[in-house]
C-alpha positions as a Markdown table, in Angstrom:
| # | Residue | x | y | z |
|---|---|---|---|---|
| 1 | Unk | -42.1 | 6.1 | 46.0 |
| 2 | Unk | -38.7 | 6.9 | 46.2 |
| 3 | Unk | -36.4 | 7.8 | 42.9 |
| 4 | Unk | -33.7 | 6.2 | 42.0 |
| 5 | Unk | -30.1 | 7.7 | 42.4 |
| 6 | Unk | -28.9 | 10.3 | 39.0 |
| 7 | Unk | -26.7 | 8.3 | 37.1 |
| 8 | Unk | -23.0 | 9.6 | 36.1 |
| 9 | Unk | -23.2 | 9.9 | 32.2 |
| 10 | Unk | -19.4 | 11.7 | 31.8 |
| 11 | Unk | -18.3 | 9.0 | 34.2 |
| 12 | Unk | -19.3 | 6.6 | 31.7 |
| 13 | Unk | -18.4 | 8.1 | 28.4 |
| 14 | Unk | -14.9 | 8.8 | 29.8 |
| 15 | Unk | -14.7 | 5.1 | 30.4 |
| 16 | Unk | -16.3 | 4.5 | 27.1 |
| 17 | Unk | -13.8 | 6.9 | 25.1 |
| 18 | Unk | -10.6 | 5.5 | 26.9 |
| 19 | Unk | -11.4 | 1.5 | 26.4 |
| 20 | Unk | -11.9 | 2.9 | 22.8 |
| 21 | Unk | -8.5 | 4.7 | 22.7 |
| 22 | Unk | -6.6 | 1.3 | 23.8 |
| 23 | Unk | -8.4 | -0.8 | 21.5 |
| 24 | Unk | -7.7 | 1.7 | 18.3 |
| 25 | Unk | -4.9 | 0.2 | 16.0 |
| 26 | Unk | -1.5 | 2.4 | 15.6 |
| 27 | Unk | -1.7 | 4.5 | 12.9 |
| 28 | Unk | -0.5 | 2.7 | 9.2 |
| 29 | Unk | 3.0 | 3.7 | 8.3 |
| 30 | Unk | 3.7 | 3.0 | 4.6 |
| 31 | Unk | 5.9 | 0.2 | 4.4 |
| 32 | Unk | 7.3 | -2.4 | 0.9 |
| 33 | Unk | 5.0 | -4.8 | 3.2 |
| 34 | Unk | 1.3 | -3.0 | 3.6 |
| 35 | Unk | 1.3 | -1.1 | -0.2 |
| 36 | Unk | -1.7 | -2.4 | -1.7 |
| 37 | Unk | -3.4 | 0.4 | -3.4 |
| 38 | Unk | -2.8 | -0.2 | -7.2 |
| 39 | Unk | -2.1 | 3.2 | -9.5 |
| 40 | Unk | -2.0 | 5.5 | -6.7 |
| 41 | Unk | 0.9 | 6.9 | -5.1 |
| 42 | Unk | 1.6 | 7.0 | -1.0 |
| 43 | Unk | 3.2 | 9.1 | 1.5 |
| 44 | Unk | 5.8 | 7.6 | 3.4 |
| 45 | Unk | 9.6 | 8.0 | 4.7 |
| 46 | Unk | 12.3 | 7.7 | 2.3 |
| 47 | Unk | 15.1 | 4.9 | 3.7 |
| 48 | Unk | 18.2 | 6.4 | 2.3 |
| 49 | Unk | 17.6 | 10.0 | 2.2 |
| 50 | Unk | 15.3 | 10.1 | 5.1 |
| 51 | Unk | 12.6 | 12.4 | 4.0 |
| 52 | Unk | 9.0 | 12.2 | 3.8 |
| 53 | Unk | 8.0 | 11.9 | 0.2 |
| 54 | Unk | 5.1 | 11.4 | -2.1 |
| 55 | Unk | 6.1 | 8.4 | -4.0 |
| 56 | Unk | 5.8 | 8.2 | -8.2 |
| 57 | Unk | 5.3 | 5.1 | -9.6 |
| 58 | Unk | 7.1 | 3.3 | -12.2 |
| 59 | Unk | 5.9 | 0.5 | -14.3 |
| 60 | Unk | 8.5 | -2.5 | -14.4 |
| 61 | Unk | 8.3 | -5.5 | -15.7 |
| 62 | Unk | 8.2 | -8.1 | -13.4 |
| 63 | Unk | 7.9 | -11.5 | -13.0 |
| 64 | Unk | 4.0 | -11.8 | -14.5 |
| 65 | Unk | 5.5 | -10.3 | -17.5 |
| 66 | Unk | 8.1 | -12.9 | -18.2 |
| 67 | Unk | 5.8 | -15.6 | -17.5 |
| 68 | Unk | 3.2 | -14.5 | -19.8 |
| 69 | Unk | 6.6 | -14.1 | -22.5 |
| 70 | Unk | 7.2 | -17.5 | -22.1 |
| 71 | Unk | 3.6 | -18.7 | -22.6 |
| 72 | Unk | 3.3 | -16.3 | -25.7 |
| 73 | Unk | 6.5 | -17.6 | -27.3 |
| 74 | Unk | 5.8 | -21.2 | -27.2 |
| 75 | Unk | 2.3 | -20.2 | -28.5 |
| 76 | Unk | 3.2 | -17.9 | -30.9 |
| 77 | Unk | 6.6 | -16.3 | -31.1 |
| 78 | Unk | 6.1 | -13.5 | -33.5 |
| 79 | Unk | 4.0 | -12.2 | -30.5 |
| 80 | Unk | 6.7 | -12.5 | -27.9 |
| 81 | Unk | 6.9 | -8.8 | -26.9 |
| 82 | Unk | 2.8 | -7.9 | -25.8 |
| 83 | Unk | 2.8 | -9.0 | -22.5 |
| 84 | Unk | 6.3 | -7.1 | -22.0 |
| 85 | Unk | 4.5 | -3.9 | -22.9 |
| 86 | Unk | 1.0 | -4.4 | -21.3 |
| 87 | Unk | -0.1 | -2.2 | -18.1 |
| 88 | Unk | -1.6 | -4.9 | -16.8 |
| 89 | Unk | 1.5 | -7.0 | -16.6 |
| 90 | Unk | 3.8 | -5.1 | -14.9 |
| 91 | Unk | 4.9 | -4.5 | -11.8 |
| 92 | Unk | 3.9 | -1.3 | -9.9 |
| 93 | Unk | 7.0 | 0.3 | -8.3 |
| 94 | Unk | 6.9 | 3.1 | -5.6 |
| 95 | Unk | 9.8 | 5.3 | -5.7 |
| 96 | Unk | 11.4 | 8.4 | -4.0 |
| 97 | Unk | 11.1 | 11.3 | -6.2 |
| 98 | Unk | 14.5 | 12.9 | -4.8 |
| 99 | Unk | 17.0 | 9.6 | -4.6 |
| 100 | Unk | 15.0 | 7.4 | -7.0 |
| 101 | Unk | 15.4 | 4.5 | -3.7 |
| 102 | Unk | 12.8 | 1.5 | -4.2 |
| 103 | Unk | 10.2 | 2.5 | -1.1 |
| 104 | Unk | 7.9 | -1.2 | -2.5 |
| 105 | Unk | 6.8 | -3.1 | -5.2 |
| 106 | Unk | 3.3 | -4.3 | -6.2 |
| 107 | Unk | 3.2 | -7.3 | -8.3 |
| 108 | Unk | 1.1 | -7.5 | -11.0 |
C-alpha cells in the first residue's frame, strides 16, 4: 500500500497567519468618540499642542447634574445643591496635562 504524499504544514500556517493579519482590526487610537472606560485615564495625542499625553480627568458637571437639580428643586428645594456635588452625577472629562485642551467627555 502506497503512502500518501507529506503534507506542507509552514505552507499552511503562513496562509493561516496572513488571512489572520488582514482580518485583525487597526489598532484603537483614543479619540472624544471611543472613551468609554469610566475613572481611568488614557493615552492619546493632544489636538492643540500635538503631544502624546496621559490624560487627568476632571469631574464636571454636566447635563445629568442639572437634570437631577431640577428634579430635586421641585421636590425639595432646600436640597437643590446634592446632585451638583455627587461623583456620580458628573461628567468625566479627559484633559491634556500640558495645555488643559478637552481630548473627550464621558457623560454621566
Amino acid at each position: 500500500m502506497d503512502q500518501p504524499p507529506p503534507y506542507s504544514v509552514p505552507e499552511l500556517s503562513e496562509a493561516v497567519t496572513k488571512d489572520a493579519q488582514a482580518l485583525a482590526p487597526p489598532p484603537v487610537q483614543a479619540t472624544p468618540h471611543n472613551l468609554t472606560i469610566r475613572n481611568r485615564p488614557i493615552i492619546a495625542t493632544c489636538p492643540k499642542c500635538q503631544t502624546t499625553v496621559t490624560s487627568t480627568i476632571v469631574p464636571k458637571v454636566g447635563t445629568k447634574a442639572g437634570i437631577f437639580a431640577l428634579l430635586t428643586c421641585l421636590i425639595c428645594w432646600p436640597l437643590v445643591w446634592l446632585p451638583l456635588c455627587m461623583d456620580s452625577c458628573q461628567d468625566e472629562v479627559h484633559q491634556c496635562p500640558n495645555c488643559k485642551t478637552e481630548l473627550g467627555r464621558i457623560p454621566a
